[in-house]
C-alpha positions in Angstrom: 81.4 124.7 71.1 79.8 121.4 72.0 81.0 119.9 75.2 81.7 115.5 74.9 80.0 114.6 78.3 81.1 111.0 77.1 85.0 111.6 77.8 84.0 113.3 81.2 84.9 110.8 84.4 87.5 108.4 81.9 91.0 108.0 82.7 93.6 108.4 80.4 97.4 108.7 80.0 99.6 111.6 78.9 100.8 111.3 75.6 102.8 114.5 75.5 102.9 116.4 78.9 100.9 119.4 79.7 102.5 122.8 80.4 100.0 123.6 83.4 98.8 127.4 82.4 101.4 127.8 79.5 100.0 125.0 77.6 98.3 121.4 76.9 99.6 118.2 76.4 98.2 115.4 74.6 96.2 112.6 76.5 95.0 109.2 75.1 91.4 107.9 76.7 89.6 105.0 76.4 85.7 106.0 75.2 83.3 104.8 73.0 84.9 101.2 72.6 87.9 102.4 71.3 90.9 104.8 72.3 91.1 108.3 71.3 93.6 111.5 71.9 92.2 115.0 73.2 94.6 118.0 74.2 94.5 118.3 77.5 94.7 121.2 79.9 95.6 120.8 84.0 96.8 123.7 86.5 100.2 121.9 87.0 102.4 120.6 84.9 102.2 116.9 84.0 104.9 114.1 82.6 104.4 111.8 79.6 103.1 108.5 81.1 101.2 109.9 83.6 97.8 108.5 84.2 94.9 111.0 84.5 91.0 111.8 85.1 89.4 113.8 82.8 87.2 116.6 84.8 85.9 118.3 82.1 85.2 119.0 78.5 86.2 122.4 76.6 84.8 121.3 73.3 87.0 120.8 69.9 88.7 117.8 71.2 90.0 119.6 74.5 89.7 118.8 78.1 90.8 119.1 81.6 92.3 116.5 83.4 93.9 116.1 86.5 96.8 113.4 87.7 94.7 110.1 88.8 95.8 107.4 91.5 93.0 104.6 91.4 92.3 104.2 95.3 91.7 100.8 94.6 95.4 100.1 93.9 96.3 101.3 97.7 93.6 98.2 98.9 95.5 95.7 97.4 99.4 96.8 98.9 98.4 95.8 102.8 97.0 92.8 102.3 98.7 89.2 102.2 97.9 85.9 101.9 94.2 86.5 101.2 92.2 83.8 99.9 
């Protein structure tokens, strides 16, 4: 099966939430220019809306994700009155 390096290190959001071991979800990523869905597999179990990283590719339009929190977002909450 050929792996899509491309889709490997995007972020994405659950489209239909992934069963952990008993089953993928469905996950829409930003790649290429455009937006495109993959089934996605993670070891836990993960809610509709949720955003995720994409760690690696299975082939046929299949990946593994897991649950993403940019970093960057927690820089922003202590600080006030900058600028």
């Amino acid at each position: 099966m050929p792996q899509d390096e491309a889709v490997v290190g995007c972020t994405g959001t659950v489209l239909i939430g992934t069963r952990g071991s008993a089953g993928p979800g469905e996950i829409l990523v930003r790649v290429r220019g455009g937006s495109e869905t993959f089934l996605a597999w993670s070891e836990n179990p993960l809610s509709a809306g949720v955003t995720v990283l994409v760690i690696e590719s299975r082939g046929c339009r299949e990946v593994g994700v897991v649950e993403w929190v940019d970093p960057l977002d927690a820089l922003g909450e202590g600080i006030t009155g900058a600028g």
